[in-house]
Structures are given as structure tokens and as C-alpha cells.
C-alpha positions as CSV (number, residue, x, y, z in Angstrom):
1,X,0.0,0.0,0.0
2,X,1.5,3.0,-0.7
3,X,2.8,5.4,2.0
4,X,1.6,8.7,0.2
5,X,-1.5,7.8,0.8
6,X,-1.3,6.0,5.0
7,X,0.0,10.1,5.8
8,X,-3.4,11.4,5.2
9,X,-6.4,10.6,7.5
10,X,-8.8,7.8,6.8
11,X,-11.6,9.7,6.9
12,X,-10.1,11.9,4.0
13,X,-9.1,8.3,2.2
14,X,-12.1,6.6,2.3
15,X,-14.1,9.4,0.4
16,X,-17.7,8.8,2.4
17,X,-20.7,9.4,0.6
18,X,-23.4,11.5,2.5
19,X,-25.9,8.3,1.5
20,X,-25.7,5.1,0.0
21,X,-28.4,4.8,-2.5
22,X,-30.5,1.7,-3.0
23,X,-31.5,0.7,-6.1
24,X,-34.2,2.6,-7.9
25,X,-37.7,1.0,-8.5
26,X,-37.3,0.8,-12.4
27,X,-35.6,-3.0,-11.3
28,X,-38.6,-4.0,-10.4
29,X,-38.0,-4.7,-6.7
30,X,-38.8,-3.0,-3.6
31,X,-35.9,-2.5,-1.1
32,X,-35.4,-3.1,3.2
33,X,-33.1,-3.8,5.4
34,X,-33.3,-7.5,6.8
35,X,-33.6,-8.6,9.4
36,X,-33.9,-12.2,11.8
37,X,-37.5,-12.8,10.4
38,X,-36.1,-13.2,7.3
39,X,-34.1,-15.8,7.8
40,X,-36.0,-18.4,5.8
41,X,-36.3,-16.2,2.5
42,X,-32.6,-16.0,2.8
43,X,-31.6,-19.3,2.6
44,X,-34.5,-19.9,0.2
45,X,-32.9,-17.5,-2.4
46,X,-29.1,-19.1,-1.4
47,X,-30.8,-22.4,-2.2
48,X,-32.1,-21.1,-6.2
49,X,-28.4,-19.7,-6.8
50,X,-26.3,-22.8,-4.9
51,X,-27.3,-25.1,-8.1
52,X,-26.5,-22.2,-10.9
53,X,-23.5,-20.8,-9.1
54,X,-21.8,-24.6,-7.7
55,X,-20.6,-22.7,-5.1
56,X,-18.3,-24.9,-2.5
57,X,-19.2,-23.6,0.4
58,X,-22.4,-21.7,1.5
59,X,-23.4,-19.5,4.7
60,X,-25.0,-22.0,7.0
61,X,-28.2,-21.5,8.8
62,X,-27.3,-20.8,11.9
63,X,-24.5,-17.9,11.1
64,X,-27.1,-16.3,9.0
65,X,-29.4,-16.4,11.6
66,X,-26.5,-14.8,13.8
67,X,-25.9,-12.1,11.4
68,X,-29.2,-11.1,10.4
69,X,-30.4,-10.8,14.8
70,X,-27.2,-9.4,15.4
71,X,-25.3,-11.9,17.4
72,X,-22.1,-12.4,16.1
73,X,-20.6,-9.0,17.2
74,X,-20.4,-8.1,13.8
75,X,-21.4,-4.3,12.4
76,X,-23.6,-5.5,9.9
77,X,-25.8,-3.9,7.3
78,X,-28.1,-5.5,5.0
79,X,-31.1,-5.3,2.0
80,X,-33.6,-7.3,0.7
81,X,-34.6,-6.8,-3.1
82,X,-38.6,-8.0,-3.0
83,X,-40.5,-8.6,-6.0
84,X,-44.3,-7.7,-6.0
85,X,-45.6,-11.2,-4.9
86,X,-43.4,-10.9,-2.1
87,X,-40.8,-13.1,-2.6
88,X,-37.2,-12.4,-2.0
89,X,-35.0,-12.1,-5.0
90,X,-31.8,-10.3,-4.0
91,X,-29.9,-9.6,-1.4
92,X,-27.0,-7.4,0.1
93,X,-24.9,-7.7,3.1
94,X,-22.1,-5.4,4.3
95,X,-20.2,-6.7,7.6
96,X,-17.0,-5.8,9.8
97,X,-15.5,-7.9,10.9
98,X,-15.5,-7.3,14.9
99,X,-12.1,-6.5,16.9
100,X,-9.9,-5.8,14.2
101,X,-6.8,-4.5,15.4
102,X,-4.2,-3.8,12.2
103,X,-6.3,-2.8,9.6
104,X,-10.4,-1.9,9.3
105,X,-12.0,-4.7,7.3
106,X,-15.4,-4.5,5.4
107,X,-16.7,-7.5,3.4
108,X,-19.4,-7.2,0.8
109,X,-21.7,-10.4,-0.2
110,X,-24.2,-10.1,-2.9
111,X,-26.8,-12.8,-4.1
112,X,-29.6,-12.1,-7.2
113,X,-31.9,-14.7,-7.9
114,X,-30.9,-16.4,-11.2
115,X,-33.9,-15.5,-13.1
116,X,-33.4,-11.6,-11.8
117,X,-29.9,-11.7,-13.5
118,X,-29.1,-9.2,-16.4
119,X,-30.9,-6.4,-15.2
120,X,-28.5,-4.3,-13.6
121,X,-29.0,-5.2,-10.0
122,X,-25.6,-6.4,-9.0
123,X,-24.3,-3.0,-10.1
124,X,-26.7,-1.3,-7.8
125,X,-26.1,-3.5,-4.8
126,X,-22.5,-3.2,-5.6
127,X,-22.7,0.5,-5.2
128,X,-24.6,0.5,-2.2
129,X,-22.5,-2.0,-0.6
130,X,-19.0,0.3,-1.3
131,X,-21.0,3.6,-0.2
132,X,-22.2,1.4,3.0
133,X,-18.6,-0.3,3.5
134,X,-17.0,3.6,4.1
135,X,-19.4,5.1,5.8
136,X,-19.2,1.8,8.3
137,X,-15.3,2.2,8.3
138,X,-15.7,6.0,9.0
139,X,-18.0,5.5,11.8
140,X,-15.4,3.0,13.4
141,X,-13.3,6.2,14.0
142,X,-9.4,4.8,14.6
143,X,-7.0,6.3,12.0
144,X,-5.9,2.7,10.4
145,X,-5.3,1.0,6.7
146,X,-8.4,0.0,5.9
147,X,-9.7,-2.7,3.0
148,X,-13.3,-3.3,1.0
149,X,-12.7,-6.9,0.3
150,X,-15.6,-9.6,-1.9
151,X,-14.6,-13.6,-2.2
152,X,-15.5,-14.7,-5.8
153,X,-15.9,-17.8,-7.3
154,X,-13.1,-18.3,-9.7
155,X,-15.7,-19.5,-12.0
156,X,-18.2,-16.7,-11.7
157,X,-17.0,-15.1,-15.0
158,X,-19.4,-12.2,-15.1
159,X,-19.2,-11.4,-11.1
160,X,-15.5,-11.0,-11.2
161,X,-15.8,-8.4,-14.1
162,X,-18.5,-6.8,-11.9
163,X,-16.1,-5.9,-9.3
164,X,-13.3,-4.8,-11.2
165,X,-15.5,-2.5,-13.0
166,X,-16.1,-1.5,-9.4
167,X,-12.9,-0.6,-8.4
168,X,-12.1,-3.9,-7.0
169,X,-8.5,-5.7,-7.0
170,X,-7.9,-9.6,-7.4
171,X,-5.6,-9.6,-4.2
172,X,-5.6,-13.2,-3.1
173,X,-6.7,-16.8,-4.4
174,X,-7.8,-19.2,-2.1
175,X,-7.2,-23.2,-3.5
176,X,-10.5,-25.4,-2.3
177,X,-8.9,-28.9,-2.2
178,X,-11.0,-31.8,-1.1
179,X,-9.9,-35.8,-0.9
180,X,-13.0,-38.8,-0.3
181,X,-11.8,-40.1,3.0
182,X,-11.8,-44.1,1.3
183,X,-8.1,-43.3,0.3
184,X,-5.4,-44.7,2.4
185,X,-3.9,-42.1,4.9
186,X,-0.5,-41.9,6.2
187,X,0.8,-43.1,9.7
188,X,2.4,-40.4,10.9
189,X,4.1,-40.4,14.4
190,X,4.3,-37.7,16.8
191,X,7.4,-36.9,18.7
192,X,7.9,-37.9,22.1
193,X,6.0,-36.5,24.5
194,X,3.0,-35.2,22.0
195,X,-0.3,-35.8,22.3
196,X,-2.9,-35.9,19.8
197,X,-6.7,-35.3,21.3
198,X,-10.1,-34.0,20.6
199,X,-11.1,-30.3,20.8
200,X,-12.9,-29.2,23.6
201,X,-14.4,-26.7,25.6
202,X,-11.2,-26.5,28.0
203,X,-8.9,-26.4,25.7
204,X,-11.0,-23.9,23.5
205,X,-8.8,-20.6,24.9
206,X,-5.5,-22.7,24.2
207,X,-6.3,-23.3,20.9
208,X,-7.5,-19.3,20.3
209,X,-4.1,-18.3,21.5
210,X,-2.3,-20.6,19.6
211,X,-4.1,-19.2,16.5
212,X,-3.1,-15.9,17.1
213,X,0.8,-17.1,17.4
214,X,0.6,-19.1,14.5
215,X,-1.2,-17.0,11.9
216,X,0.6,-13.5,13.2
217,X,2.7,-13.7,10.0
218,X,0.0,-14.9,7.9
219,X,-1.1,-12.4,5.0
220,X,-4.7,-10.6,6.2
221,X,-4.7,-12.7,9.6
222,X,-6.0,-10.4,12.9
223,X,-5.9,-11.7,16.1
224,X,-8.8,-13.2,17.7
225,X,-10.0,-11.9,21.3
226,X,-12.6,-14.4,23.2
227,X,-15.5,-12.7,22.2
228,X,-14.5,-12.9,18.7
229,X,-13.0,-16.3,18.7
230,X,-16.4,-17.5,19.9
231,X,-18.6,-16.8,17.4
232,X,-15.9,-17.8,14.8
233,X,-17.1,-21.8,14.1
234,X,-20.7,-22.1,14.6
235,X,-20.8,-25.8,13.2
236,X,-17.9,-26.8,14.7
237,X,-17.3,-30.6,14.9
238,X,-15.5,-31.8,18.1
239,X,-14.9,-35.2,17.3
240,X,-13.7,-33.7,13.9
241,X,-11.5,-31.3,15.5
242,X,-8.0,-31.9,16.7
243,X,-5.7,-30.5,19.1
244,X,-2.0,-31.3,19.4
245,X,-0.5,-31.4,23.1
246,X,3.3,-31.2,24.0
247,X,5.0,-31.0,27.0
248,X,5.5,-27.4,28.7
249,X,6.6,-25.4,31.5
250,X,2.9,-26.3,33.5
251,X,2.5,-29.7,31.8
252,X,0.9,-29.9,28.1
253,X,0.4,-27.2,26.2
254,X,-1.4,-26.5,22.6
255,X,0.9,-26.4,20.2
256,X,-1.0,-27.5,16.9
257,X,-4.7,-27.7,15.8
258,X,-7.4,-28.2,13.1
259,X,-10.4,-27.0,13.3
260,X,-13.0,-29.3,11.3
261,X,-16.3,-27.9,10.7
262,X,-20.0,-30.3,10.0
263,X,-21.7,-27.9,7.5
264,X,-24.8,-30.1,6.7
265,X,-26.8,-28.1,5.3
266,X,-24.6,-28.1,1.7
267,X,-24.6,-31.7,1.8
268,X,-27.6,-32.2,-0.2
269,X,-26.3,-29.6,-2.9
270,X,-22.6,-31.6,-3.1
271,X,-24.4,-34.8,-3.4
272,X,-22.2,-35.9,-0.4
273,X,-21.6,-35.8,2.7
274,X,-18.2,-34.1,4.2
275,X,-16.2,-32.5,6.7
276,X,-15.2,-29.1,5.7
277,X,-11.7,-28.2,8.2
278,X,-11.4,-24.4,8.5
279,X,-8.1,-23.5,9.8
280,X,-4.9,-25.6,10.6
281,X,-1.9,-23.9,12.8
282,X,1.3,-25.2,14.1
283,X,3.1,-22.7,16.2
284,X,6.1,-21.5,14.7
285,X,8.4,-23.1,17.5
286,X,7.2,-26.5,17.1
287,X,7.0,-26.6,12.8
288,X,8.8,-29.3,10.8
289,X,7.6,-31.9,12.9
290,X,4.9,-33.5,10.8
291,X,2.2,-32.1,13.4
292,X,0.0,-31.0,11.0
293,X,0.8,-34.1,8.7
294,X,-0.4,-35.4,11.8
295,X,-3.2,-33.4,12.4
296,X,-5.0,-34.0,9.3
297,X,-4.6,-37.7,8.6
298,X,-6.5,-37.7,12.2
299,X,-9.3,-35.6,10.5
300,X,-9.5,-37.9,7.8
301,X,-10.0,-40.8,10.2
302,X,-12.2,-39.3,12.4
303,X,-14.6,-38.5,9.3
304,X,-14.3,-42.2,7.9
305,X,-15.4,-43.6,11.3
306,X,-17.9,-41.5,11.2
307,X,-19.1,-42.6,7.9
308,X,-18.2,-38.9,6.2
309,X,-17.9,-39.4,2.5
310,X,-14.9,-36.1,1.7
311,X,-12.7,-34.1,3.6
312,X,-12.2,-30.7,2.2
313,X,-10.4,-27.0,3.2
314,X,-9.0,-24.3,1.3
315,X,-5.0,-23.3,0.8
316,X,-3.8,-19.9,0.0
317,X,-1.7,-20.3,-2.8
318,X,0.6,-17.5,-2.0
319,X,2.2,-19.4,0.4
320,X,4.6,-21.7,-1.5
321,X,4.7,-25.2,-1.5
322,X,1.1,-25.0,0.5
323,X,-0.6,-27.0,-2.5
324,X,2.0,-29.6,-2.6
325,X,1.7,-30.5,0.6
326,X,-2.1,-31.1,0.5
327,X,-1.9,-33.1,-2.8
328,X,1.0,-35.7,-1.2
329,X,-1.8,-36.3,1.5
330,X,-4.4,-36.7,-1.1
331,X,-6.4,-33.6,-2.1
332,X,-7.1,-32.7,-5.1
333,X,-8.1,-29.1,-6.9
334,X,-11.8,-28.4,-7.0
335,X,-11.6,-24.4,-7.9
336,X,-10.7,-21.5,-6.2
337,X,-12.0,-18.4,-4.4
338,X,-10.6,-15.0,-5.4
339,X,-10.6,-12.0,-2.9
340,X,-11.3,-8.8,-4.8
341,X,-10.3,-6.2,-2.8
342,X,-10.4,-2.2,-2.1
343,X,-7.2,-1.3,-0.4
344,X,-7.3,2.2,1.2
């Protein structure tokens, strides 16, 4: 980011409009803000776009339940395109992220009923979502780097020419990789003294600060606080979920983990069933000891006793080598998400 433009103020960066303007009634759809009695028009429209779009992974209920009352800490803003006969045909959400420390994140998420497509409504939301997105930033008030960032489909042709017409950068690309748990997996053997064990509830703070250690040098990571880190994996999966102990000053200590999430409700879409593992850290003192070789194949095992069909996460692909070392433990490419972002 240049430094020219971190001397001046972020209120003066971030340009804030006096109002963000939703669409106008010539798109045929009448415009609120949602809200928790909406939650089952929402995941009925998410359900019409989940077969057109083949998205991998999909909101689930309960954190769009969360977002839409207003439980997740998040500053969240929202609207609901309505067609005459009621029905819900598009949607925009605006959220920041809560707690962030470094930088000021806003993420945009858009979703248009296929048969409302071609009208000009993304370009609406779009530009109510980036006038919404600074004026949330603004109203945050701490003088920091701030981003507008969108995750896209690498597939989704037409949407990712959308937000580069909006302003938007491709910034990151996020590998999905997913392996059917009926392969062989690799023994793998800790070193003396480790311990490989369920997540749970008592070790729930350990494993939060061992995130924060192990993704500090990770590209857009922000530490987690309690509060934050509570609300972060609302479908988590104990059994599926795996902690790494080693011996410490006052006995064991987290060192390693994987969080392994049960997202159900896209089970019917992927024709499948799977466990989808969200984040995977090894703390920088204890790396190049197979721990999260380790950490994995347990994942894997755990889902094939349960009778889970696929195992599946996503890999930056900025990191080098990342890829490789999924694909030796038997994932395979199924696309990619882009982050389009806003850097200010």
C-alpha cells in the first residue's frame, strides 16, 4: 500500500458518501433492510443460486441467523430486493468484521436470484455495498489501513468483471482442495512426549491463542480476542476437531490444531456428505515436525469412522509449497475463491 496515501487521515481516504443509494424502483423490486424474520427467504434465495452458481461452500443457517439478529458482534448492514408477490430475489450484506486491530475490514456479499440476472441489479447493490462499507469504516473512528474486500468464485466469470468494474482488485486466491476419505492415509508419528486429542471446551482458549501465534505472519490474519473467537465456528465438529499437546513449562500445552467444521446443510447440494476443516496452525516453534501431517490424517480418520464421505479445506496459494503438501496427503483441486479487494 502506498505510503503517500497512510499520511493522510482515513476519513479523507475513504471518500464517504453523505448516503448510500438503493437501487431505484425501475428494477422492479422493492428495497429493506433484513432482518432475523427473514431468515427463511434467505436461505431460500441461497438455495435457487447454490445449483447455478456450484458454489463450494455456502453460509450456513445458523450464522445467518447470527448475522441477520445481530449476534455475532459483527457491524452489519443489510437489503432485501422484494419482488411484488413478495418473494425475496436479492440480497445485500455489508459486515466488519469485529475486533480488528491492524487494519479496518469490510466484506461485501451479494446474491440475485438467477432468473433476476441481467438487469443491472448487481451494479446497484455493488454501489450500495461500497458507499455502505465507508461510511461503516468512518463510523469505526481509529485512523488505520483500511480494506473493502468480496470472495469470488473463480468460475463466476461475469461477477468478477463486476467488481473490477467497481474498483475492486484480485488480491488473493484461495485453492478449495477436497480428498474422499476411502483413500489410504498416512501413519504419521508424533514426537515424544506429543499428544494428539479431541477439541474441547477446555482447551477452547488454548487453541484461540495458539491461532493468534501461528497466523501473526500470515497475509490478512487479525488476532482473535474471546468474544471474537467465539462466534468464529458455529458448526464446529468436536470429534472432527483436533488439538496437538506437548510438554511445557505447566505440563501440556497446545501447540497445533485443526479446526474441522460439520456444515450439513450443503450436503444435499454436493451430493455428499463431508467435513469441511477451516483452519490448521502449528506454532512457529514447534513446525517441521509432521504435526500437521499429523493433524490432518486424524481428521481424515475421524470423518471415515464417522461414515463422512470427503474431507475438504482451502490453501492460499501465495504461500509456496502449501498446494504440494495437501496433494501428497491426497487432495485434489476443485476451484478456487478469489478476494477482490479495495485497499485504502
Amino acid at each position: 500500500m502506498p505510503s503517500d496515501r497512510l499520511e493522510r487521515p482515513l476519513a479523507e481516504r475513504l471518500h464517504v458518501p453523505d448516503t448510500a443509494e438503493v437501487p431505484t424502483p425501475h428494477l422492479g423490486l422493492s428495497w429493506r433492510r433484513l432482518d432475523g424474520t427473514d431468515v427463511s427467504a434467505v436461505l431460500g434465495l441461497l438455495e435457487r443460486c447454490a445449483a447455478v452458481d456450484r458454489a463450494m461452500m455456502r453460509l450456513c443457517p445458523v450464522e445467518i441467523a447470527a448475522r441477520l439478529g445481530g449476534a455475532t458482534g459483527m457491524v452489519t448492514d443489510s437489503l432485501g430486493g422484494f419482488a411484488p408477490d413478495g418473494e425475496l430475489r436479492a440480497m445485500a450484506m455489508v459486515y466488519l468484521p469485529p475486533h480488528d486491530t491492524a487494519m479496518l475490514r469490510a466484506f461485501v456479499t451479494a446474491t440475485i436470484d438467477p432468473e433476476w440476472r441481467g438487469r443491472g441489479i448487481g451494479r446497484a447493490l455493488l454501489d450500495w455495498q461500497d458507499a455502505r462499507a465507508r461510511q461503516l469504516l468512518a463510523e469505526d473512528g481509529r485512523d488505520l489501513p483500511a480494506r473493502i474486500g468480496a470472495y469470488v468464485g473463480e468460475h463466476l466469470a461475469d461477477r468478477r468483471k463486476l467488481y473490477v468494474a467497481g474498483g475492486f482488485s484480485s488480491k488473493r486466491v484461495y485453492q478449495e482442495m477436497r480428498r474422499p476419505v476411502s483413500r489410504p492415509v498416512p501413519e504419521v508419528t508424533l514426537p515424544a512426549g506429543h499428544r494428539l486429542v479431541d477439541w474441547s471446551r477446555e482447551l477452547d482458549d488454548a487453541v484461540r491463542q495458539t491461532h493468534n501465534q501461528a497466523y501473526a505472519e500470515h497475509w490478512g490474519a487479525q488476532p482473535f480476542d474471546p468474544e471474537s473467537w467465539s462466534v468464529v465456528h458455529p458448526e464446529l465438529a468436536p470429534a472432527w476437531s483436533k488439538v496437538v499437546l506437548a510438554p511445557g513449562a505447566d505440563g501440556h500445552e497446545v501447540v497445533a490444531f485443526a479446526m474441522t467444521s460439520r456444515h450439513e446443510h450443503s450436503w444435499r447440494q454436493l451430493g455428499f456428505s463431508e467435513g469441511y476443516t477451516e483452519q490448521i496452525g502449528v506454532r512457529r516453534d514447534h513446525r517441521g515436525k509432521g504435526l500437521a501431517r499429523a493433524l490432518l490424517a486424524e481428521v481424515i480418520r475421524a470423518l471415515a469412522a464417522d461414515g463422512i464421505e470427503s474431507s475438504a479445506l482451502a490453501v492460499d496459494t501465495v504461500t509456496e509449497g502449501t498446494h504440494r503438501f495437501y496433494e501428497e496427503l491426497g487432495y485434489q483441486r476443485q476451484g478456487a475463491q478469489i478476494l477482490y479487494t479495495i485497499e485504502i
